[in-house]
N, C-alpha and C positions, 0 to 999 in steps of 0.2 A: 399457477392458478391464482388468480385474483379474486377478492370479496371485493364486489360494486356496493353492495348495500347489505349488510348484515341482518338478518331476522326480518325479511321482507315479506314471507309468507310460508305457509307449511309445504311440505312436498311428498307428494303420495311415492310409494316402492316400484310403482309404475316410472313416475320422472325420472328418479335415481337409475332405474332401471337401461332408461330410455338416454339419458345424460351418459351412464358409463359404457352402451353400445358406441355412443358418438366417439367417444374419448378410442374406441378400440377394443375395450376390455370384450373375453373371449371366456368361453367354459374351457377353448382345448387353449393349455400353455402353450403350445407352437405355434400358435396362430398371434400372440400378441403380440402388438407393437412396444419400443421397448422403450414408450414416454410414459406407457400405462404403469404404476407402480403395481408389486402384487397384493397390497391391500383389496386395491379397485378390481382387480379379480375375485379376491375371494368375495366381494362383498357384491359382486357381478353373479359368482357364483352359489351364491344362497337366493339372492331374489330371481334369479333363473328359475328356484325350483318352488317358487309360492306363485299369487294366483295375479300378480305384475306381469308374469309371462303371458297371457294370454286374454289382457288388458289392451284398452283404445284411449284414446284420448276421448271419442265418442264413448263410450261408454261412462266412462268417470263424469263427463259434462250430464251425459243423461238420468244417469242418478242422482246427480246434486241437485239436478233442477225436480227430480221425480219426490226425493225424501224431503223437501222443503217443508211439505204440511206436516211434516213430526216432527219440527221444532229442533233439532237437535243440535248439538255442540259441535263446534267447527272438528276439537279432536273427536268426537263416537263417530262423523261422518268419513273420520280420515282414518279412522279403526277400522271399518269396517268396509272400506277400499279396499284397505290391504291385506284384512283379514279374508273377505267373501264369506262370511259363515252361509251355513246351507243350513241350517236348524234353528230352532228356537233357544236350545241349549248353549250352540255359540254365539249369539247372537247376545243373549246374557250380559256377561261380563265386558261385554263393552260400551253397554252404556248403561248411564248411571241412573237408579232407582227406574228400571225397567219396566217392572212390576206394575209399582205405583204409577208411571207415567203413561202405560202405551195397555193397558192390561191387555184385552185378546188384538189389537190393531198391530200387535208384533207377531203376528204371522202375516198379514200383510206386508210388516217392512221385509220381511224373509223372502217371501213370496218378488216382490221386486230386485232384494239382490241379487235371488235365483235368475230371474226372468232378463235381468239388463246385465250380469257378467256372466262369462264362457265361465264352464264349470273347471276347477281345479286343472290343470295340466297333470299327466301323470309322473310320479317324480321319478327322477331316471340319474342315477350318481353313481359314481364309480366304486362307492363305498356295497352301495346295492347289484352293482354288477359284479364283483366281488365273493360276495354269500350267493349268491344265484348260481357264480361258477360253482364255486366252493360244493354246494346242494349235489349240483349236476355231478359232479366225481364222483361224488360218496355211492351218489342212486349208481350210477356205472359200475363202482364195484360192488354196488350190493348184487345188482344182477348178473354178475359174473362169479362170485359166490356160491351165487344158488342156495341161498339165504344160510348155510352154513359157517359159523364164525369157524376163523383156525385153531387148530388145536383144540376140539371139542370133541369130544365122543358122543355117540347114538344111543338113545337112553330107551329101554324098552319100557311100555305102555303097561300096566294094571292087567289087560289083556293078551300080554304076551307077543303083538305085533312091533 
C-alpha cells in the first residue's frame, strides 16, 4: 500500500469499512484472501459490528448537507457518523458545549440522525454466540433436572407437606 497524499481528509468508519471490504477483509477467517493482513480483519471486524454497517454513501452525503445549519465541527459531524446516537444523552458528548450552543434544537439534530441513518445493526459476534450457547445448556439441564440440584434432600414444610 502506498500513501499518494498524507492527511488529505478525514474518513468516516463507513470508508474504512467500505476500503477493507475492497481489499477482501471478511468476518469468516476462511473466506480471506491471504494479501489481507489480520489486523484488516480485526479492524473489518469491529466496524462490522457499529452503525458503518448499515451506512450509504447516500446517506452520509445527506446528512452533511442536512446538519449544515448547526454550524458544527468537521470532527462532531464525523462523531456522529460513526457514532449514530439515537438520544439526546448520546448525542452529548460529542459535541462541544452542546448545551450552550444548540439548547432544545438538539432534539432536532437527533431527530435527523434518526430519520437519515438505518438504525444500529443488531450485533452478532461469536463471542455472543458463545454465552447464548452456553445459556441454552445450562436451561437444558435445568429442565431435565426438574429443578432439583444433586445430591439434595427434601425438606419438609412448617406444615408437614
Amino acid at each position: 500500500m502506498k500513501i499518494v497524499q498524507a492527511n488529505s481528509g478525514v474518513l468516516t468508519n463507513f470508508d474504512v469499512l467500505k476500503f477493507l471490504e475492497s481489499r477482501g477483509a471478511s468476518e469468516d477467517s476462511a473466506r480471506v484472501f491471504s494479501d489481507v493482513k489480520p489486523s484488516e480483519n480485526k479492524v473489518y471486524g469491529y466496524l462490522f459490528g457499529t452503525p458503518a454497517r448499515g451506512q450509504t454513501t447516500e446517506n452520509i452525503n445527506e446528512f452533511k448537507e442536512k446538519c449544515k445549519k448547526y454550524d458544527l465541527a468537521e470532527a462532531e459531524v464525523l462523531n456522529i457518523i460513526n457514532t449514530r446516537p439515537s438520544s439526546i444523552v448520546g448525542i452529548y458528548p460529542l459535541i462541544e458545549n452542546c448545551d450552550l450552543r444548540f439548547g432544545d434544537t438538539v432534539e432536532e439534530l437527533v431527530e435527523l440522525v434518526v430519520e437519515v441513518f438505518p438504525p444500529h445493526p443488531p450485533a452478532k459476534t461469536v463471542e455472543n454466540d458463545a454465552k447464548t450457547t452456553n445459556v441454552e445448556k445450562i436451561e437444558d439441564q435445568n429442565d431435565n433436572d426438574e429443578g432439583k440440584p444433586e445430591n439434595e434432600e427434601e425438606m419438609e414444610t412448617i406444615d408437614g407437606s
